[in-house]
Each structure stands twice: as C-alpha cells, then as structure tokens.
N, C-alpha and C positions, 0 to 999 in steps of 0.2 A: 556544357561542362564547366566553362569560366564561371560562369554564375552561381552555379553549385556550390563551389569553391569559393566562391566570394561571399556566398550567405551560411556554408559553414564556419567562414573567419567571423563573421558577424555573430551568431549563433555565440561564439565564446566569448567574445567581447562582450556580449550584452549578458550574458552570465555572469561573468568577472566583473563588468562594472555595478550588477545588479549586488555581489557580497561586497566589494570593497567601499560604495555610496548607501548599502543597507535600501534597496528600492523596496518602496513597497508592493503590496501584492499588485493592485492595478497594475503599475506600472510594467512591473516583471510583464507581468500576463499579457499586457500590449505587446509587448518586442515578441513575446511568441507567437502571439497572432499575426503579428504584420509578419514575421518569419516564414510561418507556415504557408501563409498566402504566395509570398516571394519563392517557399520552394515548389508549392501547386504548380503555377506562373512558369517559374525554369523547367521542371517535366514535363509541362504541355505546350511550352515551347510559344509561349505569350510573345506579347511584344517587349523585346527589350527597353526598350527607352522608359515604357511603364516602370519593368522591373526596376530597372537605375534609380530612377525619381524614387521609385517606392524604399530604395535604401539606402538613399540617403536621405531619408526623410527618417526614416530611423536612426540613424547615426546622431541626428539634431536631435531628436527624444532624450538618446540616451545616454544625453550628455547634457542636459537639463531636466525640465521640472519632475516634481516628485511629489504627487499626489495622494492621499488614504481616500477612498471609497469611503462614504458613511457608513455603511454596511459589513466594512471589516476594520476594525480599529487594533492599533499595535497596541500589544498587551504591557502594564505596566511593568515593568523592571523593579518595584519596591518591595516585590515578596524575594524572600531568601532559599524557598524551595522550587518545587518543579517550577517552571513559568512555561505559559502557552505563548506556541508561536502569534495568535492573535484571539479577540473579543470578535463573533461575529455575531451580527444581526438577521436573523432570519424574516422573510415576510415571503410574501405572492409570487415575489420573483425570484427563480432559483441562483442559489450561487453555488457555481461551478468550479469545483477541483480538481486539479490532474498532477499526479505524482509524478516528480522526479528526484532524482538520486541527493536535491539538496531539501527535500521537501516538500509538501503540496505547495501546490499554485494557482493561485484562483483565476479561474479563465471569464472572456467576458461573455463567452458562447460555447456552447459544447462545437459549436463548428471550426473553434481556433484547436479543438485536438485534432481534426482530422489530419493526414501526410505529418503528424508532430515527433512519434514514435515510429520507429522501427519495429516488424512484425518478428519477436523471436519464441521461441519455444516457452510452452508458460512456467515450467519449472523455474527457469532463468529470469522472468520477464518480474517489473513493477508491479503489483496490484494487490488489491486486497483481497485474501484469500480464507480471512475469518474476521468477524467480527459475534459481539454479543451485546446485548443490552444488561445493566445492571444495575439498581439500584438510581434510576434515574440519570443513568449516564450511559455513553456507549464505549466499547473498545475496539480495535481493529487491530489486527495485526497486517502490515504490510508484507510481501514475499522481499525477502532480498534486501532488506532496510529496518526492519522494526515494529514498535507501538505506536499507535496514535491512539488519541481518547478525546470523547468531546462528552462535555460538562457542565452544567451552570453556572453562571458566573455574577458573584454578585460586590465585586468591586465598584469603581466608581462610574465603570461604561458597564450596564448589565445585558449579557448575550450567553451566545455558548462560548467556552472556550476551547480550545482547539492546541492542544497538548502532540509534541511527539517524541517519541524517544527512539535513536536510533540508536543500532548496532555497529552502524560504521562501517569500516572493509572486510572484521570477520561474518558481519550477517551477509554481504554481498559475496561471500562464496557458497551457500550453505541455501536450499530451499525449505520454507516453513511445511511440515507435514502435519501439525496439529495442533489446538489451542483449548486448553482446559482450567478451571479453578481446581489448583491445589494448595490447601488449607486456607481457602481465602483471596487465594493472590491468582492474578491473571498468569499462566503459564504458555508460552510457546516453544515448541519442540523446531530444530533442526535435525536436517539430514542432507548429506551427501545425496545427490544425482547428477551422475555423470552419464546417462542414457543417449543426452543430446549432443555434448561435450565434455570430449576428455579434458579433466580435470588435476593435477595434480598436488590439490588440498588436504589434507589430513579430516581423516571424520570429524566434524565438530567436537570438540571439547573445551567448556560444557555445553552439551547439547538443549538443556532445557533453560527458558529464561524468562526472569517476571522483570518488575518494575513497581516502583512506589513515587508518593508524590515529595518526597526529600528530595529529590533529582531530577535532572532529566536524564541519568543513564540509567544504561539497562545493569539488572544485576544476574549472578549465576543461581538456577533454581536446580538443587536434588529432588527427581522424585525416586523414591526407593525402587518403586517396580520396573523401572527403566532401566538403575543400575545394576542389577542383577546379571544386565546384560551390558559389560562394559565396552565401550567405544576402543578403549587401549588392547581391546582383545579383538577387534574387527566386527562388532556388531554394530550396523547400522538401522537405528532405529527409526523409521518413516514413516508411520501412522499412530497418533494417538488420536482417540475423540471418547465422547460420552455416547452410549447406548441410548434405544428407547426405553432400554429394561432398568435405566439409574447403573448401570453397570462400566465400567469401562474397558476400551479395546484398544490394543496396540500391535505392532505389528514389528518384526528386528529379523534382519540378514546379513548375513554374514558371507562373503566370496571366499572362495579357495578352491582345492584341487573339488573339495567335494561341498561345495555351496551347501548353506541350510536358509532356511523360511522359517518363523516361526509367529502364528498367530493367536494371540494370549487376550481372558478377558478377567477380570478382577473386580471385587463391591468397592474394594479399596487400596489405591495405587501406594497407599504406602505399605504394603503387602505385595509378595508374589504374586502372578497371575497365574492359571491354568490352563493349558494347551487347546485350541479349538481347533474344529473344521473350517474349510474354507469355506463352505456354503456359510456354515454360522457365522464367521465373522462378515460374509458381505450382506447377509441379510440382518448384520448391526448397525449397517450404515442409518441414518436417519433419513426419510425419503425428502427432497427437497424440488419445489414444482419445477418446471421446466421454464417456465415465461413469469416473470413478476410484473405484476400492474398494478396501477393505482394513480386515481384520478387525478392527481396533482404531478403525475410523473411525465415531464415532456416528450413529446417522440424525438428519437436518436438520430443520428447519421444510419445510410447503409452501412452495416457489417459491425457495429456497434450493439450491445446488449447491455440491460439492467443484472447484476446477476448475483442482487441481495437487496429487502428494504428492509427496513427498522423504524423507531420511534426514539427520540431522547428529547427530553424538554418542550414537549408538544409542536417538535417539529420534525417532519417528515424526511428520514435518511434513506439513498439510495448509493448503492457503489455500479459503476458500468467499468462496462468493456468495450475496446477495439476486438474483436474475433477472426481468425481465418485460420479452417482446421484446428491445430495443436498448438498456433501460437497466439499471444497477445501482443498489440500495438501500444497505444493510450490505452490510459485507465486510471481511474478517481474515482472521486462520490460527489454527489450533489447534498444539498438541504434546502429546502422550502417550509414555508409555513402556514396552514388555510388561514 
C-alpha cells in the first residue's frame, strides 16, 4: 500500500516535470514504463528493495537527460497556424501511442500500456472512437479530449505530422456519438451519458464541432438538422453517422415525465430529417468486421484488441484497445511502415 502511494506521488511528479522541462516523447514514455512496471511489481507484491532501486532510479531520469528519438522529431514552432505536436518517421518498426488527458505518448512497447490505465466504462474512457481517411490524411476523433489528424509533412524534417486539437474540460464532460463531413469540414457531435455516472453537466452546448488548420482550437459547428432539435429544450442528441445508402442518421431524446426517442434519416443534414423505424435505423448502421488483421500488425497483450486500421501516407494505421466487458483501460494507435 506504501508503495502504491509512493509511485502515485511519482506518477505526478514525473507529469509535472515532464510540462514544466517540455520532455520529450521518449523521455515521457520511459517514466511511464518504468511506472507501470513499479506498479505491476507493488500488486504482485515483488521484491521491495527492487521496487526502491527501481524509483529511484527514476527520480535520477527525471531530473536529467532529455533525449528526441530519431524517429519522432519536435515539430517546428515557425509556422503561425495549427502546429503538430511532433514530425514522425515511420518505417519496420512500430511506433506506439497511448492517449492521455495531456496528449498522445509514444510508448517504447505496447507492453508499457499494460496495469497504465484504469478499466472505466467506455462512454467516459480515452480512445479513439472514429476516425476517417481523407484526401491523403487521416483524422480521429478522440472520446473525451478532441481531434487529432496526421498528415504529410514536408518541412525541413519530412514525416507525418501529428496534429491535435483539444476540447479541454468541456469535451471531458461530454461522450463523442458521431463523426461526419459537413460541407467540407470534419464534424463531431457530443452528447450527454449519464447511464454509468451521475453527472450534473448541462447538454452540451454547442454540441457539434469541427476544426481548421489556423489553429489548434476547436471551433462550434451548426448543423441544421440537429438544431431542429434544441439542446435548450432537452434534446439530447447521441447518434449521428453516414448510411450505406449516402443518407444520413441521427438519433435525439429527450427525458421527462413522458420521455421521447426519435430516430431520423435525411439526403441532406442541412435539411429536416424524416422519422424511421427502429429496425431501419439499426439496419443503417455500417457493418464493421469483428477482428482486424494485417500482416504488419503486431500481436497484443491479453485483453488488448486492434479495433480500426487505415492508410495515410503509405503507412499503415492502427487504433487498439485495453478491453473488459463495457469498459476500456489503455488505448492509442500505432504506425508502421512496409
């Protein structure tokens, strides 16, 4: 239990000194692995004098050197618009990310996410819960935190880069329920769920929200067919996506004495939609396989899943998961390159 205690104190330290000294990704991503290891070690009840040696040998880390990996370089500061958290290089060997609330973090092993995270309900939990490819780039939408997008990059270190735009503390009350282009722009929908946790947050307002590359903030996106159904009146709307039919679906409820459901499908969201059955909106879902594979894809820890890949810049994207039941632990994406 001491020791618990003594590597959560650590845990913040090496946070805090990781924004206040600006560490780089390495770096960070060591203290979490040796962390991880240190709390494996306290739960199964190791040898102490190990664990000790082992933190304060961290403590001497991180409180010196500060090394960049080849393979992720800190991105320039001389553009005036968005700036990417870093240039990475892709090749043979995967580089591994795992989200946290300041950020991805590049790990040196998908083994230093293991015991990293806490298992909570996935409404509430980190992860990427949509992404798309476009135009030679990718976007993602994080739950609970924002965009991130990766990109080419043809500055003076040429890689991807690796863009993110948070929400900050209103997107950490609020679960993502949908991700679509309207007129152009990457849009993500918010919604209130409180099913796991009472919550006492007001519906999101604004509930939909894109981003451009002038910035790294997020901005407020109107779609018409959404506001039809206002957030100020008690509609909470929790599903939007695109059909297989080019159509779109959404989904908006409303609690009170006499609760309503309402599940609407439209050719064009800046328009009304009209009223569906339940069978037909679930049979709008897009079918999506149950196991992703591919040859370049490393195997995981137990209870760990892939559960999306993709393509940008002719390198090979993956997002995983920690999994048990309804909640998630860890979770990030990888990139590799043949």
């Amino acid at each position: 239990m001491i020791l618990q205690k003594i590597i959560s104190k650590t845990s913040r330290k090496v946070r805090q000194d990781a924004k206040d000294a600006k560490l780089s990704f390495v770096t960070f991503s060591f203290f979490l692995g040796v962390l991880s290891v240190l709390r494996a070690l306290a739960r199964k009840k190791k040898s102490k004098v190990l664990v000790i040696t082992m933190y304060c040998t961290l403590l001497f880390f991180a409180c010196s050197g500060k090394k960049t990996p080849e393979d992720v370089q800190p991105a320039s500061t001389a553009a005036a618009k968005a700036k990417p958290l870093a240039i990475l290089q892709t090749g043979e060997h995967p580089l591994w990310f795992q989200l946290t609330e300041k950020g991805p973090v590049l790990l040196e092993s998908i083994e230093d996410a293991i015991f990293s995270a806490a298992l909570i309900p996935w409404p509430l939990a980190l992860h990427i819960c949509f992404f798309r490819e476009k135009e030679n780039e990718l976007i993602m939408v994080v739950n609970r935190d924002g965009f991130m997008k990766l990109a080419p990059y043809d500055g003076a270190v040429k890689g991807l880069a690796l863009y993110r735009f948070s929400g900050g503390e209103f997107w950490r009350q609020y679960t993502a329920g949908g991700f679509v282009f309207y007129e152009d722009k990457p849009a993500a929908l918010l919604y209130l769920d409180d099913r796991f946790l009472d919550s006492d947050s007001h519906l999101p307002l604004p509930r939909t929200w894109t981003f451009n590359m002038e910035s790294n903030a997020l901005l407020p996106l109107n779609i018409p067919a959404l506001e039809i159904f206002p957030a100020e009146e008690g509609w909470n709307a929790d599903t939007l996506r695109a059909g297989s039919d080019n159509r779109w679906y959404y989904r908006v409820k409303r609690q009170g004495a006499e609760p309503e459901i309402r599940m609407l499908r439209t050719a064009d969201l800046a328009n009304a939609g009209v009223e569906i059955s339940l069978e037909d909106f679930q049979n709008s879902a897009p079918r999506e396989p149950e196991n992703f594979e591919h040859p370049l894809l490393p195997a995981l820890p137990e209870n760990f899943i892939y559960t999306g890949i993709g393509f940008v810049d002719g390198s090979l994207f993956a997002c995983w998961e920690e999994q048990e039941d309804f909640n998630i632990g860890a979770a990030g994406f990888l990139l590799v390159k043949p």
